[in-house]
C-alpha positions as CSV (number, residue, x, y, z in Angstrom):
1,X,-32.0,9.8,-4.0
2,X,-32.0,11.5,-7.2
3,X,-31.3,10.8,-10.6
4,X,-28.2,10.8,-12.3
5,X,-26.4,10.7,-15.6
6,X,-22.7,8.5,-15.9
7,X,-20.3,10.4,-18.0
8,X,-17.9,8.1,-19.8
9,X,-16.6,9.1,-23.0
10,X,-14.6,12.4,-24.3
11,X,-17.9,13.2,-26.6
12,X,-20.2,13.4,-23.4
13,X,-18.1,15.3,-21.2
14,X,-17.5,17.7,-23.7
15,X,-20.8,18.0,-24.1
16,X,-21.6,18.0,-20.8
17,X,-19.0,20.7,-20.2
18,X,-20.5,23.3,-23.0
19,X,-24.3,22.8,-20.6
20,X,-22.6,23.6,-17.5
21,X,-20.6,26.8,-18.7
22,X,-24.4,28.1,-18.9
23,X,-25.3,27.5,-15.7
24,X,-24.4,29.8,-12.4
25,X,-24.8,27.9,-9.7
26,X,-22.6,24.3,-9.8
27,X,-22.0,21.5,-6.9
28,X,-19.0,19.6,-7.1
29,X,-17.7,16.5,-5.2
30,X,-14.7,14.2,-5.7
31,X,-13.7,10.8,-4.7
32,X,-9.9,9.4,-4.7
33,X,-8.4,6.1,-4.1
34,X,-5.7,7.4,-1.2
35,X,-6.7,4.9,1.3
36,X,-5.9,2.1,-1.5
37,X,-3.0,3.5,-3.2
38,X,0.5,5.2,-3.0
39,X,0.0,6.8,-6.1
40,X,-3.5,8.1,-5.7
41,X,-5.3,9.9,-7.8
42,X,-8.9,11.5,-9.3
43,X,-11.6,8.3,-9.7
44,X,-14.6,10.0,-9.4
45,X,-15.8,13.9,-10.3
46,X,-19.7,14.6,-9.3
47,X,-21.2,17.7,-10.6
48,X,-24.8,18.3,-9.9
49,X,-26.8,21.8,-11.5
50,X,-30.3,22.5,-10.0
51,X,-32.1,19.8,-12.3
52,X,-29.7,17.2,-12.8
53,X,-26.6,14.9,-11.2
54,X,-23.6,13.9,-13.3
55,X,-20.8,11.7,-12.5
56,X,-18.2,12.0,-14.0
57,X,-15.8,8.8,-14.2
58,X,-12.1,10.3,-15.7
59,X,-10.8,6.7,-15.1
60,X,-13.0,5.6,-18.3
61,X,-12.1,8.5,-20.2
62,X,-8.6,7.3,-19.7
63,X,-7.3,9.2,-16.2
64,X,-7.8,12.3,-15.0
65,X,-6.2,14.7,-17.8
66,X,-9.1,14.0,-19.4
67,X,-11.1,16.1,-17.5
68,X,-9.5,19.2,-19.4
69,X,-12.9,20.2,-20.9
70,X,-13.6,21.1,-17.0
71,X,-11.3,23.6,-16.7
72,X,-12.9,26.6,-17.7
73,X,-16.1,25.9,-16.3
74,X,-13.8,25.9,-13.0
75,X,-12.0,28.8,-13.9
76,X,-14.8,31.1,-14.5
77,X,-15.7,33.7,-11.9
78,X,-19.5,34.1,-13.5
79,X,-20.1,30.5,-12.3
80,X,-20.4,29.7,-8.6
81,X,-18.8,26.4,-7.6
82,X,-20.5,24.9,-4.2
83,X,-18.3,22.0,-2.3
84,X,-18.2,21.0,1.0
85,X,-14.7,20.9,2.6
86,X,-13.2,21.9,-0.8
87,X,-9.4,21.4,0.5
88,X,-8.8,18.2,-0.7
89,X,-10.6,18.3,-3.7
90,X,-8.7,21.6,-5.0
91,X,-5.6,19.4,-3.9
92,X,-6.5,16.6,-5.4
93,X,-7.8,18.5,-9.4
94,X,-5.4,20.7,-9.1
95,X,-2.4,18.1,-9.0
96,X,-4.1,15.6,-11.6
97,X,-5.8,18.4,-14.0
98,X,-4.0,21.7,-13.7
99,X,-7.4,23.7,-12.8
100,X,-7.4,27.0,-11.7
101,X,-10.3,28.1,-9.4
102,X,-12.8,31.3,-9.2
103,X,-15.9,32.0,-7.4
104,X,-16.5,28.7,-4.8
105,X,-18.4,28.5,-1.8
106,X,-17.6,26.2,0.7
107,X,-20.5,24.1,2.8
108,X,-18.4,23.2,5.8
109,X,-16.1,26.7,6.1
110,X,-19.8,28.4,6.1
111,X,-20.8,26.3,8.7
112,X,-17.8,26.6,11.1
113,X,-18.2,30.5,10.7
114,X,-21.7,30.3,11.7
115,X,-21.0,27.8,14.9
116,X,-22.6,25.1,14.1
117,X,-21.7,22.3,16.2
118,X,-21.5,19.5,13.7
119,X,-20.2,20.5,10.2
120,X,-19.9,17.7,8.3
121,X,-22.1,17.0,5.2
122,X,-24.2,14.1,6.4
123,X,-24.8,16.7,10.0
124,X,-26.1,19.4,7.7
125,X,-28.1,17.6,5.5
126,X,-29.8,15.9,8.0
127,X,-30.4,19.6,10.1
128,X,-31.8,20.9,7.6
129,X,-33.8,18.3,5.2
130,X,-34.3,16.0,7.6
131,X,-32.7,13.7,4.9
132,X,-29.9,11.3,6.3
133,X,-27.5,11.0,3.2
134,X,-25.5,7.1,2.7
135,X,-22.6,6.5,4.7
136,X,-21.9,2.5,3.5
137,X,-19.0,4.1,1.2
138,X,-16.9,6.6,2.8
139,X,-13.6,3.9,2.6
140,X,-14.8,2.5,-0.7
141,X,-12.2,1.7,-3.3
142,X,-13.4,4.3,-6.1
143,X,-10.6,3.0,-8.4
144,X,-11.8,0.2,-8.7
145,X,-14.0,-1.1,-11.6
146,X,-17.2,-1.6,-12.2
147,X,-18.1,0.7,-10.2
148,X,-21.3,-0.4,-7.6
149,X,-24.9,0.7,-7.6
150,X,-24.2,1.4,-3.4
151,X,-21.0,3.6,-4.8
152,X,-22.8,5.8,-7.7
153,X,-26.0,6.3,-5.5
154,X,-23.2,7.3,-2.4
155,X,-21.5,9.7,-5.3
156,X,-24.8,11.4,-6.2
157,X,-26.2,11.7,-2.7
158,X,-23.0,13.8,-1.8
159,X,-23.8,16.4,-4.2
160,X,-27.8,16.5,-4.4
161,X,-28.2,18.8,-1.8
162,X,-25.8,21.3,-2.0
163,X,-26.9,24.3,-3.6
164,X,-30.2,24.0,-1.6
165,X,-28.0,23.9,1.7
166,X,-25.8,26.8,0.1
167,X,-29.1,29.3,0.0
168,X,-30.0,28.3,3.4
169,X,-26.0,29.0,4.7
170,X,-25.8,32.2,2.5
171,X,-28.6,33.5,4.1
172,X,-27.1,33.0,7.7
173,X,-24.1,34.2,6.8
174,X,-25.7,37.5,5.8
175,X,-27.6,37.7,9.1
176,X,-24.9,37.4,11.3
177,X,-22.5,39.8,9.0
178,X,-20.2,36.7,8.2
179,X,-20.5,36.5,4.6
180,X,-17.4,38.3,3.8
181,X,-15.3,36.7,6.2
182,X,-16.4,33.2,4.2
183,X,-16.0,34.8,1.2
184,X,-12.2,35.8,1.6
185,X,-11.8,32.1,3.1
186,X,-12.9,30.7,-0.1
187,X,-10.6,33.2,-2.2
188,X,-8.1,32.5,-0.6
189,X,-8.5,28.4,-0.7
190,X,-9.2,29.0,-4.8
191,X,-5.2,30.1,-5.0
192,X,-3.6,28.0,-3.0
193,X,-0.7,26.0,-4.3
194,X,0.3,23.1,-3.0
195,X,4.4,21.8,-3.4
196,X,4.9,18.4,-5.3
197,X,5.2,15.6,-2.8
198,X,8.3,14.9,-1.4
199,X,9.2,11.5,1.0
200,X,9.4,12.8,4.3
201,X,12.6,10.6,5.1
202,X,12.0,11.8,9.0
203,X,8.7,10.8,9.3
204,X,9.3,8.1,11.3
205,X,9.9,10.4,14.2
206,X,6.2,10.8,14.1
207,X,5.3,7.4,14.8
208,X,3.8,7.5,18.2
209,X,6.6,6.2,20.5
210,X,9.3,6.4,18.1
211,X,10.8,9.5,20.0
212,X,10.8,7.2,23.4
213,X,13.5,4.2,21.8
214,X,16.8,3.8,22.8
215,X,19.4,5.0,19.6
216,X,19.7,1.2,18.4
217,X,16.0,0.4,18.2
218,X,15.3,4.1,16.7
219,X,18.1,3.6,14.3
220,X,16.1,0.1,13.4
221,X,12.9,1.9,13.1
222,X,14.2,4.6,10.3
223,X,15.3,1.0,8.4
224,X,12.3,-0.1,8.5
225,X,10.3,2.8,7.5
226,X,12.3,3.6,4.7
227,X,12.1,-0.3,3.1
228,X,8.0,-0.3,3.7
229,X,8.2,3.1,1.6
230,X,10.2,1.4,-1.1
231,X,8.0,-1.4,-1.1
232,X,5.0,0.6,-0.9
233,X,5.7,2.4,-4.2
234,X,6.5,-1.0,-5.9
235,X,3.4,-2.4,-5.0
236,X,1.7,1.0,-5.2
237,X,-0.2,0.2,-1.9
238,X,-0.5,2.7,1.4
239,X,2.0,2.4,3.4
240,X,0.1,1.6,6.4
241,X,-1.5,-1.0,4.1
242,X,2.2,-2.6,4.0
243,X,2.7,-2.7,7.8
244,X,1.1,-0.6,10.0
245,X,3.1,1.6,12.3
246,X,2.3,-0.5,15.7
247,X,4.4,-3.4,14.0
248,X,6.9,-1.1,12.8
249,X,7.7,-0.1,16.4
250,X,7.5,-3.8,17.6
251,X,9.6,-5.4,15.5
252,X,12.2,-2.0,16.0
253,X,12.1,-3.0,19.9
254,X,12.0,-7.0,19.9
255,X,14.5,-6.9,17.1
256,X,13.9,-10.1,15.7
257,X,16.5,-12.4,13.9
258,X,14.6,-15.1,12.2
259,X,11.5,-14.8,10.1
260,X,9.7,-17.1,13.1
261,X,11.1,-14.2,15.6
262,X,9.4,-11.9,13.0
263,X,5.9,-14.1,12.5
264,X,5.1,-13.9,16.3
265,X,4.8,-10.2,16.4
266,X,1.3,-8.8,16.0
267,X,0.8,-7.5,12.5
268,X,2.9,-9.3,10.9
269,X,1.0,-12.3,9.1
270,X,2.1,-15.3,6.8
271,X,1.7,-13.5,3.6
272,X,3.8,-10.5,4.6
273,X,6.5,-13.3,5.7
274,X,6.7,-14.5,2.6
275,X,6.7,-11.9,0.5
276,X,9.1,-9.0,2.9
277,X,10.3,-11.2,5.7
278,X,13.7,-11.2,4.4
279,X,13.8,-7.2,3.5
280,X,12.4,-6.8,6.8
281,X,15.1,-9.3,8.9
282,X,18.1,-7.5,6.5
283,X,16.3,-3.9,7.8
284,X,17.0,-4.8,11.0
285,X,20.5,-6.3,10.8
286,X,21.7,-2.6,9.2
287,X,19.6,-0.5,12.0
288,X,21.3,-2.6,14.8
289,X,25.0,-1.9,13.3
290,X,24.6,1.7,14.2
291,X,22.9,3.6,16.9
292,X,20.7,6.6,16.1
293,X,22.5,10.2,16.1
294,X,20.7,13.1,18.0
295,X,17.0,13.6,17.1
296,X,16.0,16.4,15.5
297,X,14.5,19.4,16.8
298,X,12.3,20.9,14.0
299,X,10.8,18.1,11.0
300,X,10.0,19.2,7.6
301,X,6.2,19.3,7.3
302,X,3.6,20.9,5.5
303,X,2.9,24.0,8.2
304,X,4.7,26.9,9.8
305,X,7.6,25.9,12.1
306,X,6.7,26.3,15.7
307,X,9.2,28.3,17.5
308,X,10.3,27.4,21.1
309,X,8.8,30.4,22.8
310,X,10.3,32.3,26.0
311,X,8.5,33.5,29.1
312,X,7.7,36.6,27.6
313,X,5.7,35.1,24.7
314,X,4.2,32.5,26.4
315,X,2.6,35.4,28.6
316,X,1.7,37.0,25.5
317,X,-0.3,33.7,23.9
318,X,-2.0,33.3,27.3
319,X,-3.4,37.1,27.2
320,X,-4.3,36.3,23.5
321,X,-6.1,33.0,23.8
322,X,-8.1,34.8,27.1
323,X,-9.1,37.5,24.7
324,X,-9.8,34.3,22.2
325,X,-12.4,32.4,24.7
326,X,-14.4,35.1,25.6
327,X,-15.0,36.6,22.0
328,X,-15.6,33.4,20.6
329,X,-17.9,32.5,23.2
330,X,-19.8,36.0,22.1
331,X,-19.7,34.7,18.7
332,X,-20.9,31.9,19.0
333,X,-18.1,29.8,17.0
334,X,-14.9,27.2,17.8
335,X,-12.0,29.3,19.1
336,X,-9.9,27.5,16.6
337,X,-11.9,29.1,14.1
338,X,-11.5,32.5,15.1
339,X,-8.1,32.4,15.2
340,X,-5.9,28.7,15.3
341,X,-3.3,28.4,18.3
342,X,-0.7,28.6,15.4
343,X,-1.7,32.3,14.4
344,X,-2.2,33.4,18.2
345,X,1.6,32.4,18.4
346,X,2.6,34.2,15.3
347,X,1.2,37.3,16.4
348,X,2.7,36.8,19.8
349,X,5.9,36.8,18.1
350,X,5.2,40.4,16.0
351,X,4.4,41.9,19.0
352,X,1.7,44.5,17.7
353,X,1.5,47.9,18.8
354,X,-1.6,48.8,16.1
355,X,-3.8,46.9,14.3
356,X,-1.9,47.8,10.9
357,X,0.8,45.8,12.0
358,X,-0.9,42.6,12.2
359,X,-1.1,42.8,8.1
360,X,1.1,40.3,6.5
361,X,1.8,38.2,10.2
362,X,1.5,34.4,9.4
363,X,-2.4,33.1,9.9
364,X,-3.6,36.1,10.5
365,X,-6.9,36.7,8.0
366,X,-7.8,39.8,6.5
367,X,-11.4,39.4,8.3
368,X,-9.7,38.7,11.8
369,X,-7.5,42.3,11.6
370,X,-10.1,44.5,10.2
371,X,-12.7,43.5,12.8
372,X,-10.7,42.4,16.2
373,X,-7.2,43.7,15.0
374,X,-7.6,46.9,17.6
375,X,-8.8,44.0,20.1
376,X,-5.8,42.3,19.8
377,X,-3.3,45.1,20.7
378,X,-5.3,46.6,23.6
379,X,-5.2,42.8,25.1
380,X,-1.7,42.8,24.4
381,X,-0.8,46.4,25.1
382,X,-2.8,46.1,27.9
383,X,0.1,43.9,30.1
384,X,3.3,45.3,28.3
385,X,6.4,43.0,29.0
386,X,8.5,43.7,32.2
387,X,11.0,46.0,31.7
């Protein structure tokens, strides 16, 4: 793998910040430390230019403000920033740094748009270098330090081919008249906010099986879910790291009463006994006083809220997600990249009678209503509802 340069005080990033506002053509990469802690943040910022590979280590410099010096190299629309699935890490810099984004380019978006059938980094990389990149590191704790020789070369190897695989991608797109359709996608990633986190206090109506208990041993489970959160952010930990959600539901059914009740379920070992047992037993004791109330229809989430549709509108998604199959089959691309279920439903709902009307309709792209918009109505328009 190639070289690279650690960057891990103020001096040299700010040095290293005034090279790369020169450059063009920039690949980026991140690593966090979500699967390790509640609090998660920044650990890791690779940046690679067509010589050289920096990482970037904002723990060092003292967290992930640090980075500042960054921001207008991010910011600037004369320089082009490559990533590969570039969600996260505009989630994740954003949050911690404050950056605002211009002019990205996006690996993996390209690649859906083109049909490729695998789109993930390692996929492409090995497609079209023949090079198969390190995969030892993907759960790595990157908050942790010293960091390890397997983690930096990991780090390096994620970013040292990406602007070669962005000329290659570029070009495709161009041939098959996509370009434009990747480059709104990336615009419109680059100003995307996200809210601040909130605790979902409902989300244990998303454990699989939660909807299925009887009141009492639901009214358990929401106890129990809301005591691993609290402990979770004490001990800054995941909360699946805690106790996972198959001895959540467990314990919510068998109900236990003593901590040796509690020890014999699966998931639950000595050290958590020791050190919860008791918040765990005391969990259970107030779920079990009172059953659970009606369950709610529509949880707070991230997305759209999915309306219940009527006959008519399920008719309508049908005729769109037809229409859907056969032009992405002619395309050559996932359905779901075309146009998501959610969106086919949204514009279901609007009803369109012209293509003009799908502007503004939840989902819908600008790419997707310039070039199929007039497809969409005459597949809808085409079987008008009854009467």
């Amino acid at each position: 793998m190639a070289d690279f340069e650690r960057i891990e005080t103020q001096a040299d990033l700010e040095a290293l910040a005034r090279e790369l506002s020169k450059q063009k053509v920039l690949a980026f990469d991140t690593e966090a430390d979500s699967f390790y802690h509640y609090f998660n943040k920044t650990c890791l910022v690779q940046v690679a230019t067509k010589k050289r590979i920096y990482l970037i280590d904002p723990l060092a410099l003292g967290g992930p403000a640090a980075l500042a010096p960054l921001g207008p190299v991010m910011a600037s629309p004369d320089i082009r920033k490559i990533f590969h699935a570039v969600e996260y890490d505009l989630f994740v810099l954003k949050r911690d740094c404050g950056f605002e984004f211009a002019n990205l380019f996006d690996t993996m978006i390209s690649a859906q748009l083109l049909g490729y059938p695998s789109i993930g980094l390692a996929a492409l990389i090995e497609r079209h270098f023949d090079i198969k990149l390190p995969k030892d590191e993907q759960r790595s704790d990157w908050s942790a330090r010293p960091l390890r020789d397997s983690q930096l070369t990991y780090a390096a190897a994620d970013v040292s081919h990406l602007i070669q695989l962005t000329q290659i991608l570029e070009k495709e797109l161009k041939k098959a008249k996509r370009l434009e359709w990747a480059q709104e996608d990336f615009q419109t990633l680059a100003g995307r906010a996200w809210p601040e986190r909130e605790f979902d206090r409902l989300g244990y109506l998303r454990i699989k099986g939660a909807r299925a208990l009887d009141p009492k041993p639901l009214s358990v489970l929401r106890e129990l879910f809301l005591i691993r959160d609290k402990r979770a952010r004490e001990i800054d930990r995941p909360p699946f790291k805690v106790l996972g959600n198959r001895a959540l539901l467990e314990i919510a059914e068998k109900h236990p009463a003593s901590e040796a009740e509690l020890g014999r379920i699966k998931g639950v070992t000595d050290l958590i006994l020791r050190r919860f047992g008791r918040e765990i037993l005391s969990a259970v004791e107030r779920g079990a006083r009172k059953n659970h109330g009606p369950i709610p229809k529509k949880l707070n989430g991230n997305g759209p809220t999915r309306r219940r549709m009527d006959k008519p509108t399920e008719k309508r998604v049908a005729q769109l997600k037809k229409w859907r199959t056969a032009r992405a089959k002619d395309l050559a691309i996932d359905p779901g990249v075309l146009c998501p279920n959610a969106t086919l439903e949204s514009i279901a709902w609007t009803k369109p009678t012209e293509a003009k009307d799908l502007e503004g309709v939840q989902g819908v792209k600008g790419w997707l209503a310039r070039n199929f918009g007039d497809e969409i109505v005459a597949t809808l328009t085409a079987h008008p509802d009854p009467a």
